[in-house]
NULOGU-706893 format. One record per residue (C-alpha): residue in one letter; x, y, z. Coordinates in nm, 4 decimals, decimal comma. Example, Ala and Ser with C-alpha at 12.3 -4.5 7.8 and 13.67 -1.06 7.14 Angstrom:
% residues 2
{"A" {1,2300 -0,4500 0,7800}}
{"S" {1,3670 -0,1060 0,7140}}
END
This chain:
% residues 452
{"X" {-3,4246 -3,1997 2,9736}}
{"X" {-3,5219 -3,3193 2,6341}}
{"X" {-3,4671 -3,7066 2,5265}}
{"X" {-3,3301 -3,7937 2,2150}}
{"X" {-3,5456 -4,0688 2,0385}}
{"X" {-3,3170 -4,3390 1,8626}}
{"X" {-3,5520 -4,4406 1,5553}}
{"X" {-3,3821 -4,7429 1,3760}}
{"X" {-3,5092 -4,8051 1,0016}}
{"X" {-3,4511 -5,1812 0,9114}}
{"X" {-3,5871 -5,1532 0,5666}}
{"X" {-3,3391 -5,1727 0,2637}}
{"X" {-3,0217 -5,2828 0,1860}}
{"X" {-2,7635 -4,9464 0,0946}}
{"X" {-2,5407 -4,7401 0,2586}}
{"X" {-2,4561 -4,4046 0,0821}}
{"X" {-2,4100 -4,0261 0,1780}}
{"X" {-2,7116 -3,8246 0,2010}}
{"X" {-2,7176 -3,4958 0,1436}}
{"X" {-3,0380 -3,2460 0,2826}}
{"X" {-3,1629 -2,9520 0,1119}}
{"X" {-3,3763 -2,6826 0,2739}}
{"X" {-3,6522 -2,7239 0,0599}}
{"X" {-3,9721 -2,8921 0,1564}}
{"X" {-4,1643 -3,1681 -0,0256}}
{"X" {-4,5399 -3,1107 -0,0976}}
{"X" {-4,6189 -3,5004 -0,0725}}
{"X" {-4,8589 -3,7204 -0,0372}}
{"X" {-5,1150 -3,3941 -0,0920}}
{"X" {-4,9079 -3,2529 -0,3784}}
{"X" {-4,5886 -3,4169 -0,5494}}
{"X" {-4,3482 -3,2261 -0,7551}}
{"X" {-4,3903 -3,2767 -1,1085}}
{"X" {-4,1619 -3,5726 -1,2840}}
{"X" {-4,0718 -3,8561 -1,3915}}
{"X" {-3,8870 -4,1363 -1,1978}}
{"X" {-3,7438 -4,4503 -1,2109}}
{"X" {-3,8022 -4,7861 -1,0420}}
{"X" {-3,4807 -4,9172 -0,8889}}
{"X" {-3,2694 -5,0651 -1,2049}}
{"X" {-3,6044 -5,0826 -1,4577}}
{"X" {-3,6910 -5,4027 -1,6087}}
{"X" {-3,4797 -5,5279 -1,8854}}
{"X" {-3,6612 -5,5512 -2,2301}}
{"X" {-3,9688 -5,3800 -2,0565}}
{"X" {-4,2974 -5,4185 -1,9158}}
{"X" {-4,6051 -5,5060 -2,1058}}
{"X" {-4,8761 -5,5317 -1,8484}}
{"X" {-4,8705 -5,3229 -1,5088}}
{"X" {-5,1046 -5,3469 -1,2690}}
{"X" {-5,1365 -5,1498 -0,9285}}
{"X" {-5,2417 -5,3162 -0,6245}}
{"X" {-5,3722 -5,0671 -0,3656}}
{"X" {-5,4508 -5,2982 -0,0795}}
{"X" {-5,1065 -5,4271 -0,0736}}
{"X" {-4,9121 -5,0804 -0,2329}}
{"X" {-4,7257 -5,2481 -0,4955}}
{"X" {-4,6673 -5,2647 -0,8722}}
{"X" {-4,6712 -5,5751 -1,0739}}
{"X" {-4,5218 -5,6187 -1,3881}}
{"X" {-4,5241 -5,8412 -1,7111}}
{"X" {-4,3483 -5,8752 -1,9579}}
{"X" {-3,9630 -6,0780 -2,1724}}
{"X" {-3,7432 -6,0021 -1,9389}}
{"X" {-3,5251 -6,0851 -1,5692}}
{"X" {-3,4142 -5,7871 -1,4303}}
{"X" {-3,0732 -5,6928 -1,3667}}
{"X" {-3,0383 -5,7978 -1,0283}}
{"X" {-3,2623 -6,0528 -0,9615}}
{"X" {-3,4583 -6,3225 -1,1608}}
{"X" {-3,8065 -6,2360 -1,2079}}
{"X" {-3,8735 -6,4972 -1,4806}}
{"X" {-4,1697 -6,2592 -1,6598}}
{"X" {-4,3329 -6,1488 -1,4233}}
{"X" {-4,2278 -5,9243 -1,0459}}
{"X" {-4,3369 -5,6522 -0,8418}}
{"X" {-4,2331 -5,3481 -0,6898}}
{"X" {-4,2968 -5,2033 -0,3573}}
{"X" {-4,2043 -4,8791 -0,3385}}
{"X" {-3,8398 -4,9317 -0,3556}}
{"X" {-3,7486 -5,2549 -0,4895}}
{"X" {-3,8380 -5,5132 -0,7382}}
{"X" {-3,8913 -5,8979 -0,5902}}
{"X" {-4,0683 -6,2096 -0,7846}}
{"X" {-4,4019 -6,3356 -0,7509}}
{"X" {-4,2879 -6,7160 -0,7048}}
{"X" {-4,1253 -6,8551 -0,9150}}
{"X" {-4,2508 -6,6757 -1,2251}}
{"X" {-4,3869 -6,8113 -1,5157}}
{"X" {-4,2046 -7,0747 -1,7055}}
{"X" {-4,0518 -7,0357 -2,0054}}
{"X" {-4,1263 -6,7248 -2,2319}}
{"X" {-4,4870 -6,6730 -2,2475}}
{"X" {-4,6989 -6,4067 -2,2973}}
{"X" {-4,9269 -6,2115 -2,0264}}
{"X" {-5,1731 -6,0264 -2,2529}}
{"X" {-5,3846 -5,9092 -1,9547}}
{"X" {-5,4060 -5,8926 -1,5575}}
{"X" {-5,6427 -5,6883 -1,3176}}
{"X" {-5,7122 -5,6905 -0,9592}}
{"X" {-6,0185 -5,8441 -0,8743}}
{"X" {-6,1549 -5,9364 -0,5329}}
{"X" {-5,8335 -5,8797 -0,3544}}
{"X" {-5,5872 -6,1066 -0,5625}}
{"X" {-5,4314 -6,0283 -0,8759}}
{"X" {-5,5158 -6,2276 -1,1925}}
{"X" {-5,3847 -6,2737 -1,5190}}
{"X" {-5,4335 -6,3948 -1,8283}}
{"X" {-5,2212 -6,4868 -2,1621}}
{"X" {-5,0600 -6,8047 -2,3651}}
{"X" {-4,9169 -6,9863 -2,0607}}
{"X" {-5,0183 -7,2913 -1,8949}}
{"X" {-4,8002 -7,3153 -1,5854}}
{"X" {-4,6872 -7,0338 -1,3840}}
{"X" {-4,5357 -7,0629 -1,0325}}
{"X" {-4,5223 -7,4376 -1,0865}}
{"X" {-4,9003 -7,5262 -1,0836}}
{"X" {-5,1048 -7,5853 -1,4460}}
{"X" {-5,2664 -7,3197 -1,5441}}
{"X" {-5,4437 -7,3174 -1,9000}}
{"X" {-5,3962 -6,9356 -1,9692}}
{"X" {-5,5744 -6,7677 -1,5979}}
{"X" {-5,4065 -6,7552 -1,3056}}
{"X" {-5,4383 -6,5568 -1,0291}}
{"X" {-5,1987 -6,4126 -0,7432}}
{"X" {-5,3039 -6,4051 -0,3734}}
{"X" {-4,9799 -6,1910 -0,2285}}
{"X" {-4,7934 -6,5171 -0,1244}}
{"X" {-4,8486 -6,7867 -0,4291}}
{"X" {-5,0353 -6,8642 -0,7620}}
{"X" {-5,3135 -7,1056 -0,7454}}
{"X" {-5,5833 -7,2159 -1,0521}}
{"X" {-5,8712 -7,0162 -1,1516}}
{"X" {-6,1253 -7,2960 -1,1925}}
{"X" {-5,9345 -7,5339 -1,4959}}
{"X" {-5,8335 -7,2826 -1,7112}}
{"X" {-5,9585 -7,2345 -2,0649}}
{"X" {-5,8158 -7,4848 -2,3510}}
{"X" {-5,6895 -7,1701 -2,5051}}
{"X" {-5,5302 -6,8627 -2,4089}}
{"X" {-5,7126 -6,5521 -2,2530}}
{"X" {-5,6450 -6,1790 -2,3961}}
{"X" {-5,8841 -5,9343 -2,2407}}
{"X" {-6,0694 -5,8781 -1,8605}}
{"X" {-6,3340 -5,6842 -1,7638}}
{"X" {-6,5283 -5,6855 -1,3822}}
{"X" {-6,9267 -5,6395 -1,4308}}
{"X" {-7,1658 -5,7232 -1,1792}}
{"X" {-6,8897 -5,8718 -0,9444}}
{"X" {-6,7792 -6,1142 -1,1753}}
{"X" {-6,4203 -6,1312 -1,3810}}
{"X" {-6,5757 -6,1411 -1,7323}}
{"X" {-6,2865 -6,2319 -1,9753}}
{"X" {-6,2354 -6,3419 -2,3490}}
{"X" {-6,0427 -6,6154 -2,5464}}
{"X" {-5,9643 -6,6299 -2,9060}}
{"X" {-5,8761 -6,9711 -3,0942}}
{"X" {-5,8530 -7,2865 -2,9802}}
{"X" {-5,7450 -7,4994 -2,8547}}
{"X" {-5,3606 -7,4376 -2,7873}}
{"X" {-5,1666 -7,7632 -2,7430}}
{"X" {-5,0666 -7,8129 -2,4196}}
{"X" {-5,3775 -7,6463 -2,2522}}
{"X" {-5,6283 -7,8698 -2,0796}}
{"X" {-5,9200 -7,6726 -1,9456}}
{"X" {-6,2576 -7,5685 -2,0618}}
{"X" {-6,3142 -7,6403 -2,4364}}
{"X" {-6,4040 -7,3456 -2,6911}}
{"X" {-6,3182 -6,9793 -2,6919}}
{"X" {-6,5367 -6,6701 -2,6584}}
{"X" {-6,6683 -6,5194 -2,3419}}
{"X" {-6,6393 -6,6544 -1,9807}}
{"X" {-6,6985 -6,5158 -1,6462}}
{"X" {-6,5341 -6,6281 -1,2998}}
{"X" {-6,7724 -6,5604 -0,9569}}
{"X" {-6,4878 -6,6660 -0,7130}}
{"X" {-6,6001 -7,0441 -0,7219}}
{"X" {-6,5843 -7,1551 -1,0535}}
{"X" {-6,5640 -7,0343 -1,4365}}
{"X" {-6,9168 -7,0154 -1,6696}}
{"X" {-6,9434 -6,9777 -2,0365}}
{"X" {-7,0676 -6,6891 -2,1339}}
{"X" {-7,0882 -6,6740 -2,4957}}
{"X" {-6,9056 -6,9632 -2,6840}}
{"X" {-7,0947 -6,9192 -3,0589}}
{"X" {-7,0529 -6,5554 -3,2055}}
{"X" {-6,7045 -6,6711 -3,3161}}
{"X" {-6,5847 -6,3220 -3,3031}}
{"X" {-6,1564 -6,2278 -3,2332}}
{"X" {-6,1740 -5,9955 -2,9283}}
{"X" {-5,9240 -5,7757 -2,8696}}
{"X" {-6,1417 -5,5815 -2,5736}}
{"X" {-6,3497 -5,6246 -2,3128}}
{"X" {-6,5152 -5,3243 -2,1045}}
{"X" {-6,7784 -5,2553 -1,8696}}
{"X" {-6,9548 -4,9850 -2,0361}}
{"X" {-7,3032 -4,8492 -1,8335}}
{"X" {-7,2913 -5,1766 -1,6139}}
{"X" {-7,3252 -5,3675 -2,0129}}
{"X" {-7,0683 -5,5319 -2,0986}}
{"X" {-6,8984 -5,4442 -2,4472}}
{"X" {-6,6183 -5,5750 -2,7188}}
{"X" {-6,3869 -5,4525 -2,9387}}
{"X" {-6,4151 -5,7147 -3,1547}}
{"X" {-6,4211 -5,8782 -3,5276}}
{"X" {-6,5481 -6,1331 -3,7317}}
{"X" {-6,3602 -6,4534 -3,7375}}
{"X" {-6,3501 -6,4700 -4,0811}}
{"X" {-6,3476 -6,0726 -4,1545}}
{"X" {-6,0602 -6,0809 -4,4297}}
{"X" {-6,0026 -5,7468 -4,3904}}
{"X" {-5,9823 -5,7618 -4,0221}}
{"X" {-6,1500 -5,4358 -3,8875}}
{"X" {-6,2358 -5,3844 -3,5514}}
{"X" {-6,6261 -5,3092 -3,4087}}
{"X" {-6,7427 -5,2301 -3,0859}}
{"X" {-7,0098 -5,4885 -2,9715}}
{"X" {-7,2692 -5,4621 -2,6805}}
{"X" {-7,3897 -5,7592 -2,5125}}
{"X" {-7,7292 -5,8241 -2,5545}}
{"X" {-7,7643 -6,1084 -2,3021}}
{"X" {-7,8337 -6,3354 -2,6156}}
{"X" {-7,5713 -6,2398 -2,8360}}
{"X" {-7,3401 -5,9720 -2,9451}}
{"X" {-7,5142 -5,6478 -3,1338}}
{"X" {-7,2503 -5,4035 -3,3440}}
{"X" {-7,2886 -5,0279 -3,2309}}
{"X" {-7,2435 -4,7827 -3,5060}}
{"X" {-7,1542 -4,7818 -3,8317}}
{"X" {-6,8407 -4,5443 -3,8843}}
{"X" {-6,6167 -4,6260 -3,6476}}
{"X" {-6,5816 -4,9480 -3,8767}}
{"X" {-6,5117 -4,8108 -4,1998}}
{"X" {-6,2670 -4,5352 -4,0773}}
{"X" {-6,0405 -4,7481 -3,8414}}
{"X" {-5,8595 -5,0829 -3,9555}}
{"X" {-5,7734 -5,1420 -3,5503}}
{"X" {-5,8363 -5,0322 -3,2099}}
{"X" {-5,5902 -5,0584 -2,9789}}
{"X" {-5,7222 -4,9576 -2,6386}}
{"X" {-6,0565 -4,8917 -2,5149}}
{"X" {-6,1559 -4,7019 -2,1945}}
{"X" {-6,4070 -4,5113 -1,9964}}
{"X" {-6,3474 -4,0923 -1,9352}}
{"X" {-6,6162 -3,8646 -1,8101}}
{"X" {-6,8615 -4,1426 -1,8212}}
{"X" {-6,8334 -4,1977 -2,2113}}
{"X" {-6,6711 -4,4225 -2,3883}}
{"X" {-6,3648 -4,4047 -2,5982}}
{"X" {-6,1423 -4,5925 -2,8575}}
{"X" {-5,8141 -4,5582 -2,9386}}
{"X" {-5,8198 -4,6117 -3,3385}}
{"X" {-5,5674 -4,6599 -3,6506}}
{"X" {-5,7298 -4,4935 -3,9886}}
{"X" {-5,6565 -4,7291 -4,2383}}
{"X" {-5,5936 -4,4744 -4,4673}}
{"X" {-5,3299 -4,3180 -4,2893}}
{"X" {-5,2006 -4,4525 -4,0879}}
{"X" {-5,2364 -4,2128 -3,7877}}
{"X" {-5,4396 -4,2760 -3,4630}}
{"X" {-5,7195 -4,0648 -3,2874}}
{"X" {-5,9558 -4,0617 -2,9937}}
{"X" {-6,3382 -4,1919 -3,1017}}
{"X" {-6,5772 -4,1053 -2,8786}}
{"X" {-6,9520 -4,2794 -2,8590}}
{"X" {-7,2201 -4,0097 -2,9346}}
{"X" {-7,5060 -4,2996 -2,8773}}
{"X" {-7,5376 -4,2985 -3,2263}}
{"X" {-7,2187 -4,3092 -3,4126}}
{"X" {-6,8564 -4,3107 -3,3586}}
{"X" {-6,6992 -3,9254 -3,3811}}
{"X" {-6,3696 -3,8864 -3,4229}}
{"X" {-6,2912 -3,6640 -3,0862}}
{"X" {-5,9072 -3,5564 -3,1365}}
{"X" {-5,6649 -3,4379 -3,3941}}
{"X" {-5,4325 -3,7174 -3,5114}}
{"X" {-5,1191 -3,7965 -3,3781}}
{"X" {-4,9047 -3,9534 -3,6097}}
{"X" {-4,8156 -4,2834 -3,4929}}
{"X" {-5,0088 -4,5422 -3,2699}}
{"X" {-5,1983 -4,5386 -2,9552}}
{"X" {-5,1364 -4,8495 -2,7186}}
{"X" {-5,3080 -4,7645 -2,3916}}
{"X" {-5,5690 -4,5263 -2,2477}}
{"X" {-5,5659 -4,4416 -1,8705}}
{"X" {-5,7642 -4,1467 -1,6664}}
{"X" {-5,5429 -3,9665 -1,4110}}
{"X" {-5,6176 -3,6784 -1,2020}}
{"X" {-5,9828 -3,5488 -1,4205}}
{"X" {-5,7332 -3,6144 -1,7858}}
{"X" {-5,7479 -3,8735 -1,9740}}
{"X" {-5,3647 -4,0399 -2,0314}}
{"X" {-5,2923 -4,1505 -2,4110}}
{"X" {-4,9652 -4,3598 -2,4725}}
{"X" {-4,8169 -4,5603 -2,7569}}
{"X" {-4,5350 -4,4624 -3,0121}}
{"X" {-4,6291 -4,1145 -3,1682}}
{"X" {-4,3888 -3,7596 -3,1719}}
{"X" {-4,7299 -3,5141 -3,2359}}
{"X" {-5,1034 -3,5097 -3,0757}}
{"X" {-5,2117 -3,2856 -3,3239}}
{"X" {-4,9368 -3,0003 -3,3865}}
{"X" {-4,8207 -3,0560 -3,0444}}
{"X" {-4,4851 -3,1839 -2,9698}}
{"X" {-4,5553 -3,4373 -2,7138}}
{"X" {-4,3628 -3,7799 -2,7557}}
{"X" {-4,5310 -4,0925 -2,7013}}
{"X" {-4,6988 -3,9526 -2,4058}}
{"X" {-4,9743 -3,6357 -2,3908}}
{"X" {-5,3286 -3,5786 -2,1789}}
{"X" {-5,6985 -3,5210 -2,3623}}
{"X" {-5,9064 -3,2637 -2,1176}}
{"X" {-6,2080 -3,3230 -2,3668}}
{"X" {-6,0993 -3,0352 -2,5421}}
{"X" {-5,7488 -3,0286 -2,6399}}
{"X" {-5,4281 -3,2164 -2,6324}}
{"X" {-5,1213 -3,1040 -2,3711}}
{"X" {-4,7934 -3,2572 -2,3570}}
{"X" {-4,5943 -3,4080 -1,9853}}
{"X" {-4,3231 -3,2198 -1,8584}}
{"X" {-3,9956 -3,2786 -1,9550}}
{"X" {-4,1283 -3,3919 -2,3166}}
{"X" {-4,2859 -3,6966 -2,2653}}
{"X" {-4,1129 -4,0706 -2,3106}}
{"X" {-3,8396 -4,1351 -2,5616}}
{"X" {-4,0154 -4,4906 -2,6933}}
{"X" {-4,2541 -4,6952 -2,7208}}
{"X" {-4,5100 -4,7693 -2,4196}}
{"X" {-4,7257 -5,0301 -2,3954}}
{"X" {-4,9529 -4,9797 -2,0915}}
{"X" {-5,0311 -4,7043 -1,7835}}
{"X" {-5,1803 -4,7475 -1,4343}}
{"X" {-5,2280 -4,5676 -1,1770}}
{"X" {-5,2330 -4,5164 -0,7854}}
{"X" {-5,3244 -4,2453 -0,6068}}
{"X" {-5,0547 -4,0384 -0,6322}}
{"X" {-4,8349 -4,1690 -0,9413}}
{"X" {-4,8986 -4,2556 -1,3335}}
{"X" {-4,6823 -4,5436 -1,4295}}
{"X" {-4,5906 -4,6097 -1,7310}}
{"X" {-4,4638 -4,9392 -1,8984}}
{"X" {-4,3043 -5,0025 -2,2345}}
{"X" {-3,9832 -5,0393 -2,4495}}
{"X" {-3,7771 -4,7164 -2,3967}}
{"X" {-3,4856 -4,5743 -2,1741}}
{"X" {-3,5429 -4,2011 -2,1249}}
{"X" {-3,8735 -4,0614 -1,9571}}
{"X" {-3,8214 -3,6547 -1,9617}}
{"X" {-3,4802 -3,6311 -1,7952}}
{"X" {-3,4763 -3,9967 -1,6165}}
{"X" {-3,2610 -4,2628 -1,8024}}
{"X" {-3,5285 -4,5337 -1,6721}}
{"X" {-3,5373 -4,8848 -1,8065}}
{"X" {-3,8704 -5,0205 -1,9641}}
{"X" {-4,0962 -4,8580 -1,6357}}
{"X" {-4,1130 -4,5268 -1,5287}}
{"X" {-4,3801 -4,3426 -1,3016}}
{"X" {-4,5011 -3,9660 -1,3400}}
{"X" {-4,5862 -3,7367 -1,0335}}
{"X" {-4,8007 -3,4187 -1,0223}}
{"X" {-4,7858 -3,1495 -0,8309}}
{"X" {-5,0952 -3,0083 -0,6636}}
{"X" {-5,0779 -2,6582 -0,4511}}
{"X" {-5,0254 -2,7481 -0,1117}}
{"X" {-5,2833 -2,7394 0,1981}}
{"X" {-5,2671 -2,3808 0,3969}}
{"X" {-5,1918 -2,5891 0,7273}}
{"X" {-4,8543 -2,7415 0,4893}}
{"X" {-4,5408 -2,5633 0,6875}}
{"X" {-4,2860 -2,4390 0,4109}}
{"X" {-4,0102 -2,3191 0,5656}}
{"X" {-3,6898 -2,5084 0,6691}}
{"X" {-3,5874 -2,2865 0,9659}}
{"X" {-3,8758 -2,5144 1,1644}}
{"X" {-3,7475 -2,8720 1,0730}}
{"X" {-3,3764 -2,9293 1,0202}}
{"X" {-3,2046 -3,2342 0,9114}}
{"X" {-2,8139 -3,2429 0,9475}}
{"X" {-2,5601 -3,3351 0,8984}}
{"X" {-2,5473 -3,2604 0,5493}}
{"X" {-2,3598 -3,5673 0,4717}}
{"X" {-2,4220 -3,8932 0,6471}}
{"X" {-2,3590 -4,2196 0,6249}}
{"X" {-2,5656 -4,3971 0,8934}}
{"X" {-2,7619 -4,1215 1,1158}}
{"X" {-2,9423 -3,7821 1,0466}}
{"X" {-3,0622 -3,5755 1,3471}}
{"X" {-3,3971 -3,4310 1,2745}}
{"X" {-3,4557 -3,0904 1,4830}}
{"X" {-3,8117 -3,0394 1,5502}}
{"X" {-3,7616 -2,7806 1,8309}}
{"X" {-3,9130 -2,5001 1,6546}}
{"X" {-4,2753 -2,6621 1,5131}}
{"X" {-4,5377 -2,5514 1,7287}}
{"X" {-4,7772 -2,8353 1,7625}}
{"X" {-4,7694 -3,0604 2,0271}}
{"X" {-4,8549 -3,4355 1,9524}}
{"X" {-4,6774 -3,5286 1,6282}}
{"X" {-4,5795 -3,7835 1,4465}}
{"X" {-4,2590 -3,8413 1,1906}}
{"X" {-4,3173 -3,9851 0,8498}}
{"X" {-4,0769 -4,0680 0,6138}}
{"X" {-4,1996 -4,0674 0,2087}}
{"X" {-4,0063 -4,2356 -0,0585}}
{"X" {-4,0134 -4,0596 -0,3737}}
{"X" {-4,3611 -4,2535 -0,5113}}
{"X" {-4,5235 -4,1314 -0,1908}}
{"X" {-4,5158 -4,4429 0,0443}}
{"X" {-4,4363 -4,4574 0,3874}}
{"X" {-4,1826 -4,6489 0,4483}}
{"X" {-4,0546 -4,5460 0,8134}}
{"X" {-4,4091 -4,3940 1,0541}}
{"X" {-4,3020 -4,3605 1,4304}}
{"X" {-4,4925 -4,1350 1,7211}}
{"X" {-4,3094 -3,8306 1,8908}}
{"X" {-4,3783 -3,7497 2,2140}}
{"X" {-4,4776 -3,4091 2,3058}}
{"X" {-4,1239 -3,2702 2,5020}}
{"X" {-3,8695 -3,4305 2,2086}}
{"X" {-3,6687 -3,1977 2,0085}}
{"X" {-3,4541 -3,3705 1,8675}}
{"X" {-3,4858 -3,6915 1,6853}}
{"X" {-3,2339 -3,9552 1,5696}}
{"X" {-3,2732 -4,1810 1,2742}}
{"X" {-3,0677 -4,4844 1,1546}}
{"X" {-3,0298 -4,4092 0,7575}}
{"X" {-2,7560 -4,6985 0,7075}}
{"X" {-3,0266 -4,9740 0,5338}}
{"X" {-3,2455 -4,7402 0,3256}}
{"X" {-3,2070 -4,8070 -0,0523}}
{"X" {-3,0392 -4,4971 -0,2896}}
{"X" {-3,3017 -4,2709 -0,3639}}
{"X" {-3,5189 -3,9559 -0,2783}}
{"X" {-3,7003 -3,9545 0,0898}}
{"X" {-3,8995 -3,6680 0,2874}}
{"X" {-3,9085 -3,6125 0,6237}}
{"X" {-4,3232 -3,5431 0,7697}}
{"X" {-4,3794 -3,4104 1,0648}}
{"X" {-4,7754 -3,4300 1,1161}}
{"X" {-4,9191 -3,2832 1,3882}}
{"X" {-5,3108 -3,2610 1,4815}}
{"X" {-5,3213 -2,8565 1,2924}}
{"X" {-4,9776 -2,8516 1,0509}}
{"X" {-4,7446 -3,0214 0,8295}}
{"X" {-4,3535 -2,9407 0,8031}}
{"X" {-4,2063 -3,1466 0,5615}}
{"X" {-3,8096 -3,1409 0,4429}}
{"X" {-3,5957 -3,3834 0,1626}}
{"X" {-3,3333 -3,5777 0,2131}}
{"X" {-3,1512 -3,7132 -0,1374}}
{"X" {-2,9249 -3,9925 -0,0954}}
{"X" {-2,6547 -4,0856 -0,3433}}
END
């Protein structure tokens, strides 16, 4: 005879009916195309995300507490719902920056206490608490870049009342033990940092520049030398700054018209790479061999893409489901999913709330099983149990995976060779999409349960 496994899932807090269709997920290898929300969204929106691979989650910054729990500014989200980091920062202060960096997750803005230690504008995150970076900076930091194993990072003005740590403002850098000044003289705003070639670059401008255009610097070692000449006079600012097929790129505003483009770094000059879209450009981010351009625009180009569209190097191409109704602010990525951060309420056909992510679907593997006659989930509705009948897959050791919709695991148990038929508690798993793996040594079957 046949044993029936009892697999109990004591994950998340929901119980609703579920209802299975015979259709099979192509996940983690390949997910469906779309947009999708994260639990409730984040009220007022997120300004900085950041993803964390070695610990799967999301953070996010930005004005605002969530619906259902206080995040005070700042939270992050594992796959299915949104918790604090602490206690948050206190008060309403800006984040203007964070990045992972040897494990933990730093950031940097106009605050000088978050999670109830001082501060002075860096912090950093280690998965359980906020502790100091060094003394801080006696004003606020804005931009990050890693080079050379070090968190290189820039301040402009100083010194903010309040703020207590290392006097001056230009360019530090933070080894793990303790922060050293890199450039404290050139008295230039920065509103970038990158690592560009393993040299570290700027988008910067002079501190007394009245008409307050932005240059791209490179770092000489001994001071800061300005790389081409027309980027300058045909942007008035740059907005984001990245790295795509090993060249570098700014996001800029043509002061005559107020439209942005890409610029792209010919080692010479600055070339204006794209068409205009006709609005602004806010973040940059490459995804799956495209590079990801954001901000608040309706057109890249002629194309009708809305606030959202991907550069191949040779032409624009809108998102499905037309892109995001408002204004975003930053992307990131994981393996699998785009996010997307920003004021807005509508991502293609999602009502989502200041956050969003974007899936893409890849063709599946040959060994990926796509027919529902060889797994079967039932009963088509259920409230605390689904029965998952495996009798008909034809490899032997397998194991059953269970995907939320952003392609994380959150239920992984071993089958034995002679079970057919598997039982699942459902009861605690939060509202949302899920799909059923099983993975044997040779082939995938895979199946979707929606719960509502």
């Amino acid at each position: 005879m046949k044993k029936n496994n009892f697999l109990h899932l004591k994950k998340y807090h929901l119980k609703i009916i579920i209802i299975i269709c015979g259709i099979i997920f192509k996940t983690p290898e390949g997910m469906a195309q779309h947009w999708g929300s994260l639990g409730a969204g984040l009220d007022n929106g997120a300004y900085v995300i950041v993803y964390d691979s070695a610990r799967n989650v999301l953070y996010g910054f930005g004005s605002y507490t969530s619906d259902t729990i206080l995040l005070n500014y700042c939270g992050q989200w594992d796959g299915s719902n949104w918790a604090p980091l602490g206690s948050g920062i206190n008060g309403i202060y800006d984040v203007n920056e964070a990045c992972m960096y040897r494990g933990d997750l730093y950031v940097g803005g106009y605050f000088n206490s978050i999670g109830g230690i001082t501060c002075n504008g860096i912090a950093r995150w280690n998965g359980t608490q906020w502790l100091q970076v060094g003394i801080g900076l006696s004003a606020g930091v804005n931009s990050f870049t890693l080079l050379n194993n070090e968190l290189y990072f820039a301040s402009n003005f100083g010194p903010t009342p309040g703020f207590t740590g290392i006097a001056g403002y230009g360019i530090f850098k933070w080894d793990g033990n303790s922060i050293q000044v890199v450039d404290t003289t050139s008295r230039l705003r920065y509103r970038h940092l990158i690592n560009f070639n393993d040299t570290l670059y700027s988008v910067s401008s002079l501190e007394d520049d009245t008409v307050l255009e932005d240059a791209v610097r490179k770092w000489t070692g001994i001071g800061w030398e300005k790389i081409g000449l027309d980027f300058n006079r045909d942007t008035a600012s740059a907005y984001a700054v990245t790295v795509y097929n090993s060249q570098l790129y700014v996001a800029g505003v043509n002061s005559f018209n107020d439209k942005a483009a890409l610029y792209k770094w010919d080692n010479t000059n600055w070339r204006k790479e794209t068409p205009y879209l006709n609005g602004n450009i806010r973040a940059l981010q490459e995804f799956n061999g495209k590079l990801y351009v954001a901000g608040l625009y309706d057109y890249a180009g002629t194309l009708y893409t809305r606030s959202i569209a991907t550069w191949d190097g040779s032409q624009w191409s809108a998102l499905a489901d037309t892109g995001i109704f408002g204004d975003v602010y930053c992307l990131a990525k994981s393996n699998s999913l785009l996010y997307a951060g920003g004021n807005f309420g509508r991502a293609g056909n999602v009502s989502t709330k200041g956050i969003t992510y974007y899936s893409l679907e890849n063709l599946p593997p040959d060994n990926i099983i796509t027919d529902d006659k060889y797994i079967v989930v039932y009963p088509s509705l259920a409230f605390d149990e689904i029965v998952i009948d495996i009798s008909h897959t034809d490899t032997t050791a397998k194991t059953l995976n269970i995907y939320n919709t952003p392609g994380q695991i959150v239920f992984s148990n071993n089958i034995s060779y002679n079970e057919e038929k598997i039982k699942v508690n459902i009861s605690e798993l939060a509202q949302g999409n899920y799909f059923v793996e099983i993975a044997g040594p040779d082939k995938k079957y895979y199946s979707k349960i929606i719960k509502r």
